[in-house]
C-alpha positions in Angstrom: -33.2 3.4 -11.6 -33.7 1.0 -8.8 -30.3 0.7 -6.4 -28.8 -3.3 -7.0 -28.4 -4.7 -3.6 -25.8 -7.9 -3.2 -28.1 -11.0 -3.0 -28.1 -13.8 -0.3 -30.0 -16.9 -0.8 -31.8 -18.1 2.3 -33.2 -21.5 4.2 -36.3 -21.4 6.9 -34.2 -23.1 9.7 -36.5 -25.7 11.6 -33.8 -27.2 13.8 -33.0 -25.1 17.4 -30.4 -25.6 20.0 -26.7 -25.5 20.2 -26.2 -29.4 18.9 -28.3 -28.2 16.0 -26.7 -24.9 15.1 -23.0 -26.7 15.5 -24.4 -29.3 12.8 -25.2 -26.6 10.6 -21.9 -24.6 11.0 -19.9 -27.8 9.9 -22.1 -28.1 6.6 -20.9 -24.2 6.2 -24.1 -22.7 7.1 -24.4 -19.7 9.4 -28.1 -19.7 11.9 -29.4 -16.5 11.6 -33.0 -14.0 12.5 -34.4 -11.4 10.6 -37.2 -9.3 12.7 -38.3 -5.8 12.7 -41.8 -3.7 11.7 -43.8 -5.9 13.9 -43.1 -9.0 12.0 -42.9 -12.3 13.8 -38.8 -13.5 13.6 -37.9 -15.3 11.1 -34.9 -18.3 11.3 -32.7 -18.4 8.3 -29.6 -20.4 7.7 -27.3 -19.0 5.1 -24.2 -19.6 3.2 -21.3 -19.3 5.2 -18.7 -18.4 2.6 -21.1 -15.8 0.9 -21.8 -14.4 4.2 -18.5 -13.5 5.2 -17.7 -11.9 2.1 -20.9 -9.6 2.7 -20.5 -8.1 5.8 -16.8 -7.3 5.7 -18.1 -3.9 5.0 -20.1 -2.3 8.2 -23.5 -2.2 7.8 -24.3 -4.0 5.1 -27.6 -4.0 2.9 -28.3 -7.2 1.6 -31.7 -8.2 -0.6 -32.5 -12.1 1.1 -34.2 -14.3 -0.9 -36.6 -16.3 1.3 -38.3 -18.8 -0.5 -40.0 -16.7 -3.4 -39.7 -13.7 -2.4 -37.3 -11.0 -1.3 -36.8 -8.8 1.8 -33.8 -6.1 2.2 -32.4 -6.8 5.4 -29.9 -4.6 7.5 -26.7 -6.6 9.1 -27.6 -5.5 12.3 -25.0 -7.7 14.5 -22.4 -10.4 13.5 -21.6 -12.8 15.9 -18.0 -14.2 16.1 -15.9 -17.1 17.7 -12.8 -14.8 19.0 -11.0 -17.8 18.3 -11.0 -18.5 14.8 -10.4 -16.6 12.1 -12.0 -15.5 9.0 -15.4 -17.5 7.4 -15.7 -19.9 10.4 -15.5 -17.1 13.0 -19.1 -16.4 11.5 -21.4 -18.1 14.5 -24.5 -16.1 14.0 -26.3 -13.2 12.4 -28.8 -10.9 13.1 -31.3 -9.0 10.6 -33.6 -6.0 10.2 -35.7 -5.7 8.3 -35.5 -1.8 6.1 -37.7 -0.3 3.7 -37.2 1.9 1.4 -37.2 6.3 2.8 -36.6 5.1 7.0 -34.5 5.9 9.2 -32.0 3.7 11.0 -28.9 4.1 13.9 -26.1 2.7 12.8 -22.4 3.3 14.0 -20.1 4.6 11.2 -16.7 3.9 11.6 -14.7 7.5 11.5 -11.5 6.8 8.7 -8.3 9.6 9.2 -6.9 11.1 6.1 -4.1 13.5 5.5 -0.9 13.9 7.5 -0.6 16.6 10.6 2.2 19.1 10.5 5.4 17.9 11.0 6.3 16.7 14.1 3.1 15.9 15.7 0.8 12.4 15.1 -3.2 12.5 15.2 -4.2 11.2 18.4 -7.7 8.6 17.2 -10.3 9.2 20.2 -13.4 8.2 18.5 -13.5 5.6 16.0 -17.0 5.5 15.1 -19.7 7.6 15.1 -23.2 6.8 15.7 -26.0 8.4 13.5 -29.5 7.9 12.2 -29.4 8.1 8.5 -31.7 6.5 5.7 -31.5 2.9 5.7 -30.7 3.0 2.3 -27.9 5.5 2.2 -25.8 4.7 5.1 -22.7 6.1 4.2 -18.8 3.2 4.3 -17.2 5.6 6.5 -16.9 8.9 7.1 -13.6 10.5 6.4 -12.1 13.1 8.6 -8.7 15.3 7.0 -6.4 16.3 9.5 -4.1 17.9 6.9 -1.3 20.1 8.0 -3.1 20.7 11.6 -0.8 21.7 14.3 -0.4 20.5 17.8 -3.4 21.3 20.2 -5.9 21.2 17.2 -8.9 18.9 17.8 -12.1 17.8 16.3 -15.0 16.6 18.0 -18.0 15.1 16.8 -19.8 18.2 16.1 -17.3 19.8 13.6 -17.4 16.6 11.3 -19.7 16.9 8.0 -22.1 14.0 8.1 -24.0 13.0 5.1 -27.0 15.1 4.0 -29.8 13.9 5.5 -28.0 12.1 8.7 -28.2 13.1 12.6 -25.2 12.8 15.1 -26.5 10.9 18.3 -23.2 10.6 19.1 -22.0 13.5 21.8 -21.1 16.7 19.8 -18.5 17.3 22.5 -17.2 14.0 22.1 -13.4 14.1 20.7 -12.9 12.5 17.7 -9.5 13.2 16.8 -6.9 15.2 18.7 -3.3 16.5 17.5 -0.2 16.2 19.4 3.3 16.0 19.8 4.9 12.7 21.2 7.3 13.6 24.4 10.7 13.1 23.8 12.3 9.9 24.7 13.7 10.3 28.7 17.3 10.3 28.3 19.4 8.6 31.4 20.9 11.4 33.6 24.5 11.4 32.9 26.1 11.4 36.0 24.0 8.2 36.5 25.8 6.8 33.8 29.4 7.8 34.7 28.5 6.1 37.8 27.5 3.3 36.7 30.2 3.6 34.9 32.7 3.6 37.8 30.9 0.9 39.6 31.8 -1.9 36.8 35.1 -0.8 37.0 35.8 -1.0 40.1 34.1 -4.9 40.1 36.5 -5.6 37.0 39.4 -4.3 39.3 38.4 -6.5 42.5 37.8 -9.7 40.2 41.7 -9.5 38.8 42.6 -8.5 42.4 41.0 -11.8 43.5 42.7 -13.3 40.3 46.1 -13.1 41.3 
């Protein structure tokens, strides 16, 4: 049975240029491309609102309807104003185009489970991991346990699992995730203190001096 893939209806876009592509964002459309396997790009507009609630998950599939027919598309790049927030952040997106059994690089983001031994926290070197995997089985995430590890354990990019059929580009050496122990807060020395101590005293002692 044939994998469903979250639909996106499409528009040829005809109009270039920034004027145009602010027009289109205040009628809640996103300018977009879709290129790849020698094609000539293509310039879509698409729903804003239905965009963004696509590609809140990395690397999205999505089946675009263009016209009358249909094309599965990788979310290859999401471009954002780092000013606003949510569906208007959307500004632009770019497309590739996938076919069913090739390969693709993606970056995966790496998600932490499980809690270290007591005492210590998980150290998060290396977020995401970049890998070429089928285009159609590119895994959410990929989850790394760091249950009950002590301090000084660490995993690099080579010890994690990937899924079958996917190869790390990412640096095997690369740290991933590394356990420690936070340092202990630096206490004031306490001779410091007592003279500190000593020193607002004898200011309190001058001012009533100077009172009377």
């Amino acid at each position: 049975m044939a994998t469903e893939y979250d639909k996106l209806e499409t528009e040829i876009r005809e109009s270039f240029g920034k004027g145009a592509a602010r027009k289109l964002r205040a009628a809640g459309k996103v300018p977009g491309v879709l290129y790849g396997h020698g094609t000539e790009p293509q310039h879509l507009t698409v729903d804003a609102h239905a965009l963004y609630l696509l590609v809140r998950r990395s690397n999205a599939i999505i089946d675009l309807q263009i016209g009358d027919s249909n094309q599965l598309a990788l979310v290859k790049d999401v471009q954002r104003n780092p000013v606003l927030q949510g569906m208007p952040a959307i500004e632009h997106i770019d497309l590739v185009i996938v076919r069913r059994g090739e390969k693709v690089t993606v970056d995966v983001p790496v998600h932490l489970e499980g809690e270290s031994a007591p005492g210590t926290i998980s150290n998060h070197e290396t977020t995401a991991l970049s890998i070429e995997v089928e285009a159609l089985h590119i895994p959410d995430s990929i989850t790394v346990s760091v249950e009950g590890l002590e301090e000084g354990a660490h995993i690099t990019a080579a010890d994690i699992e990937l899924p079958k059929g996917a190869t790390l580009l990412t640096d095997p050496e690369a740290l991933v995730v590394g356990i420690v122990t936070p340092a202990a807060p630096v206490l004031e020395d306490e001779d410091a203190v007592a003279a500190e101590g000593d020193t607002a005293e004898a200011a309190e002692e001058s001012s009533e001096d100077a009172a009377e």
